[in-house]
LOKOLGU-666119 format. One record per residue: x, y, z of N, C-alpha, C, CB in turn; residue number from 1; residue in three letters. Coordinates in steps of 0.1 Angstrom, whole numbers, padded with zeros to 4 digits. Each point is the difference from the previous one (the first is absolute). Glycine has a CB too. Layout:
% LOKOLGU-666119
    nx    ny    nz   cax   cay   caz    cx    cy    cz   cbx   cby   cbz resi resn
     X     Y     Z     X     Y     Z     X     Y     Z     X     Y     Z  NUM  Ala
...
END
This chain:
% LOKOLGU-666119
    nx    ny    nz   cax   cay   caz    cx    cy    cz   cbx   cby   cbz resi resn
  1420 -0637 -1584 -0003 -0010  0010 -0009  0007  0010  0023 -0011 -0003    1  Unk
 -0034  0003  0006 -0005  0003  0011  0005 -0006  0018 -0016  0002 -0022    2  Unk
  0016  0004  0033 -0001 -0002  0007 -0008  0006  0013  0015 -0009 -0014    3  Unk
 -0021  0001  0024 -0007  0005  0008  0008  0006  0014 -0018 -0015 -0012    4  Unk
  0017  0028  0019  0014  0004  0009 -0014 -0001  0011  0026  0020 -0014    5  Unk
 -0020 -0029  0024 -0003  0002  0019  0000  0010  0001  0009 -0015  0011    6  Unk
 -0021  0018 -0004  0005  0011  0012  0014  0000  0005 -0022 -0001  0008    7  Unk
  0023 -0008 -0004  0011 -0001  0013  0013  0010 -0012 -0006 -0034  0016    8  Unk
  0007  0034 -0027  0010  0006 -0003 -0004  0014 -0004  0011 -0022 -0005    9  Unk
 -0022  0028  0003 -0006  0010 -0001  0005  0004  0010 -0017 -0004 -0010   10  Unk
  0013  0001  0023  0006  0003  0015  0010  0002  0000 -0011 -0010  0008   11  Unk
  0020  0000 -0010  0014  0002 -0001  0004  0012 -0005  0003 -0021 -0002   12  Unk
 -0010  0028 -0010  0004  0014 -0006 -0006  0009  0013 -0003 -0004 -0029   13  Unk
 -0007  0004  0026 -0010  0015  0006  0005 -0004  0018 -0029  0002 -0023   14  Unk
  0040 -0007  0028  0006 -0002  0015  0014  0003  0003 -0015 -0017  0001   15  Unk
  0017  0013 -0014  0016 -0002 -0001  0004 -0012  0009  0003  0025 -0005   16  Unk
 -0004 -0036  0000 -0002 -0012  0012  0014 -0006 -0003 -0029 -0008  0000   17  Unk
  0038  0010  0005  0017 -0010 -0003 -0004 -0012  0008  0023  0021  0000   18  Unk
 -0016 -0030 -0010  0008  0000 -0011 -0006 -0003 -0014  0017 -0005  0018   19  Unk
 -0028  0008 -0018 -0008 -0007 -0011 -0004  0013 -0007 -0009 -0023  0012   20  Unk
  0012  0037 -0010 -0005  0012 -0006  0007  0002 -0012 -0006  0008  0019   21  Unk
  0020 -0014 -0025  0005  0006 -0013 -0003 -0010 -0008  0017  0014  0006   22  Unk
 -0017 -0025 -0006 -0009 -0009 -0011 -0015  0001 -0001  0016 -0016  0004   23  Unk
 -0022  0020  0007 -0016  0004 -0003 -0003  0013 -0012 -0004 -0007  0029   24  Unk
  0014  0015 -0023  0002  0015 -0007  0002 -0008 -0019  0017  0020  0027   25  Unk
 -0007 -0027 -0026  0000 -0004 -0010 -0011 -0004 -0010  0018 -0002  0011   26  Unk
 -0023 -0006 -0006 -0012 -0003 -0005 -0008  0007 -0004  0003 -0012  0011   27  Unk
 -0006  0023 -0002 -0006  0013 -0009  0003  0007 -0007 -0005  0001  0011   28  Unk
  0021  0002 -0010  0000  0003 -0010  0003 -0002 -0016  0000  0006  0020   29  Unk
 -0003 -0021 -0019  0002 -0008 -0014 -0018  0001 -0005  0025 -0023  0009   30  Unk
 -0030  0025 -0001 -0017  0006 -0001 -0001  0011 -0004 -0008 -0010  0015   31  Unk
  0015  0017 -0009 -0002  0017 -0011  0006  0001 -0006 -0005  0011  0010   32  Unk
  0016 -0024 -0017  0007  0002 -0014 -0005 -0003 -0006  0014 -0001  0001   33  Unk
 -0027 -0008 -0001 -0010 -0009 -0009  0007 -0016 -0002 -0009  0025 -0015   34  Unk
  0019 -0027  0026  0008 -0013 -0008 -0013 -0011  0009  0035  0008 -0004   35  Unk
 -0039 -0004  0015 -0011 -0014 -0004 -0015  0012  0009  0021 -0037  0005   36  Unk
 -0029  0031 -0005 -0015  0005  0003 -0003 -0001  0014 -0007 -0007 -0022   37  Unk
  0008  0009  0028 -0003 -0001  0019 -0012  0011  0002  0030 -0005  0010   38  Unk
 -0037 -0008 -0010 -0017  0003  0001 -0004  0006  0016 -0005 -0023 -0018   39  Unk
  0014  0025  0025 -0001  0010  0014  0000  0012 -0004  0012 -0012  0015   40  Unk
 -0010  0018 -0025  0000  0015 -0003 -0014  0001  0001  0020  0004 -0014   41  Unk
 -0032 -0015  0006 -0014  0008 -0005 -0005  0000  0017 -0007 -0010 -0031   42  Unk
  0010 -0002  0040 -0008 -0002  0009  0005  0018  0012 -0002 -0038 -0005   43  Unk
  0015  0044  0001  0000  0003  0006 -0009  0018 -0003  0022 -0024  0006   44  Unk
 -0026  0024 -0018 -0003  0009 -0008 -0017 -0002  0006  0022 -0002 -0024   45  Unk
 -0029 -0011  0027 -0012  0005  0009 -0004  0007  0007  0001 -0012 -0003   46  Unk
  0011  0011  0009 -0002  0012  0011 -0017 -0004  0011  0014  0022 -0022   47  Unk
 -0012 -0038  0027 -0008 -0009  0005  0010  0006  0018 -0008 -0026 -0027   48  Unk
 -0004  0022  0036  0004  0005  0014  0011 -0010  0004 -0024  0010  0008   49  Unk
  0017 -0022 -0013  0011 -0019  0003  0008  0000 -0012 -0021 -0020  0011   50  Unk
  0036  0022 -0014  0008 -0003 -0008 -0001 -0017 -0003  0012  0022  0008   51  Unk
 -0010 -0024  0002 -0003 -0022 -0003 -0013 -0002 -0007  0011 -0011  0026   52  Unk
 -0021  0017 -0029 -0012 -0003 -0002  0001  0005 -0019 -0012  0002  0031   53  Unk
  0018  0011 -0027  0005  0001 -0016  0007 -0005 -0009 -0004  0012  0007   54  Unk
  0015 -0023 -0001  0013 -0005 -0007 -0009 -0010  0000  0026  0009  0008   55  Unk
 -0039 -0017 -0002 -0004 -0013  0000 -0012  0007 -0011  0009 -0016  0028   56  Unk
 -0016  0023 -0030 -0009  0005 -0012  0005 -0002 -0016 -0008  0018  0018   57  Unk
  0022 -0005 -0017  0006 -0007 -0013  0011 -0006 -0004 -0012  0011 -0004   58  Unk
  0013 -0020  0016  0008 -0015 -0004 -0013 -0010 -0007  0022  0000  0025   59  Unk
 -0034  0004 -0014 -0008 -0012 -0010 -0012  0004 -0008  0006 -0016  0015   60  Unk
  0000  0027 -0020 -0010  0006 -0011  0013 -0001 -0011 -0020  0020  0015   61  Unk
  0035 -0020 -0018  0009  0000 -0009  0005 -0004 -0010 -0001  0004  0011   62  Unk
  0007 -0015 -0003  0011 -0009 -0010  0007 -0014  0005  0007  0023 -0008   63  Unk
 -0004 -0029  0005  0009 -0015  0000  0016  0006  0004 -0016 -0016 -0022   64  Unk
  0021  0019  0033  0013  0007  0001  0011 -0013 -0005 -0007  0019  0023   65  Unk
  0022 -0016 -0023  0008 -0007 -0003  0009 -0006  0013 -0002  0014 -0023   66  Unk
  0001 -0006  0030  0003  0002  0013 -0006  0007  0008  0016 -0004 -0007   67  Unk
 -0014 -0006  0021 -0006  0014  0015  0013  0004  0004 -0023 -0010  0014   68  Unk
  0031  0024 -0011  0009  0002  0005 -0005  0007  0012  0012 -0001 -0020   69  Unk
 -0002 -0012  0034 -0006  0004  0014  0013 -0004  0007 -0028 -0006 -0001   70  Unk
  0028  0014  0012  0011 -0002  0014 -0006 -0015  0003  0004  0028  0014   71  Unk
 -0017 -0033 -0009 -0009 -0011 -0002 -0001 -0008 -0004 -0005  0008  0001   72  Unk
  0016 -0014 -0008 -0008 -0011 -0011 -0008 -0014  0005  0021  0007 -0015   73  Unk
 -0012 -0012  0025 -0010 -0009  0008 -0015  0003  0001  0018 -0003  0012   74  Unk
 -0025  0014 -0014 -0011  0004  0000 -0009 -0005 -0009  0008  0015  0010   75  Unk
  0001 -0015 -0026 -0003 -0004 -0009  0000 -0014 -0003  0004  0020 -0003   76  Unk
 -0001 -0031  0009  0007 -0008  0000 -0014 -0012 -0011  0021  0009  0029   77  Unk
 -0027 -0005 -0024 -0017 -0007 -0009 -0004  0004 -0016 -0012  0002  0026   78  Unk
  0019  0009 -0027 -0002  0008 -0011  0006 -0003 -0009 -0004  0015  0010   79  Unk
 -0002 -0012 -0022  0005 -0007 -0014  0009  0006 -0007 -0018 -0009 -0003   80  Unk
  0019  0022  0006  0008  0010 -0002  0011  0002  0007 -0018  0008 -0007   81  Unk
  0034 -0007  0005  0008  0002  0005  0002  0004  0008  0001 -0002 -0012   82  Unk
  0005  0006  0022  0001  0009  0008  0014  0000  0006 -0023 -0001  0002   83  Unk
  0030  0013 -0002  0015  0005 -0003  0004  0011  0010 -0003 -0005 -0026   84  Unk
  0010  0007  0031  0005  0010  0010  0004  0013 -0012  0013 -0020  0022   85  Unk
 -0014  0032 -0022  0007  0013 -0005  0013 -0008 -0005 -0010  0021  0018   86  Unk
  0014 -0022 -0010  0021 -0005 -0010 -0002 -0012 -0005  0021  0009  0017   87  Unk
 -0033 -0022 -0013  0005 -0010 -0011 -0007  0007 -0014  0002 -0025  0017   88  Unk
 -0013  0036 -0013 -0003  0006 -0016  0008  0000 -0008 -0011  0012  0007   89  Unk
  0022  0003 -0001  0006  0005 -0003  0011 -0006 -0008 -0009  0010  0015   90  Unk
  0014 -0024 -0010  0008 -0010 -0006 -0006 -0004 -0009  0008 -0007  0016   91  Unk
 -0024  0000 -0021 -0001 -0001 -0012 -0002  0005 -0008 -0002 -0008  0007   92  Unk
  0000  0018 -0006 -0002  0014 -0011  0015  0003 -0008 -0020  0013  0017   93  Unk
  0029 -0016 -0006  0017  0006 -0001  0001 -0013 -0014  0014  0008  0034   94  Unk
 -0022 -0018 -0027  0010 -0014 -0010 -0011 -0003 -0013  0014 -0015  0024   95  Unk
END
């Protein structure tokens, strides 16, 4: 499964932002199990001065995600692509 990870929950790791930091964590680490693809790793592998400029390069240099997983989803609200909080992920993956 693909999905695309917000910043906002990036943040939530690299801050430790409560109460949203142990489902974010999660998320990554279902990415370094290989159980789905979270295309923030390459952007973060640029090593670009603007992180947002890199997550927006290859989001639209990539793929068709399955989901956007965001604290945000209202943001997404126009988008054709899902968009899911860290734990309702979490929930569907469980079920």
């Amino acid at each position: 499964m693909k999905a695309l990870i917000d910043t906002n929950v990036v943040l939530d790791i690299l801050l430790h932002r409560q109460p949203w930091y142990d489902n974010s964590a999660m998320i990554f680490g279902l990415a370094d199990e290989n159980l789905i693809k979270g295309y923030i790793y390459q952007a973060l592998d640029l090593d670009w001065n603007d992180f947002e400029d890199s997550v927006q390069y290859i989001v639209g240099e990539s793929f068709s995600a399955d989901y956007i997983i965001t604290r945000n989803t209202q943001d997404f609200s126009s988008s054709s692509i899902p968009a899911v909080t860290p734990e309702q992920y979490i929930n569907i993956i469980n079920n």
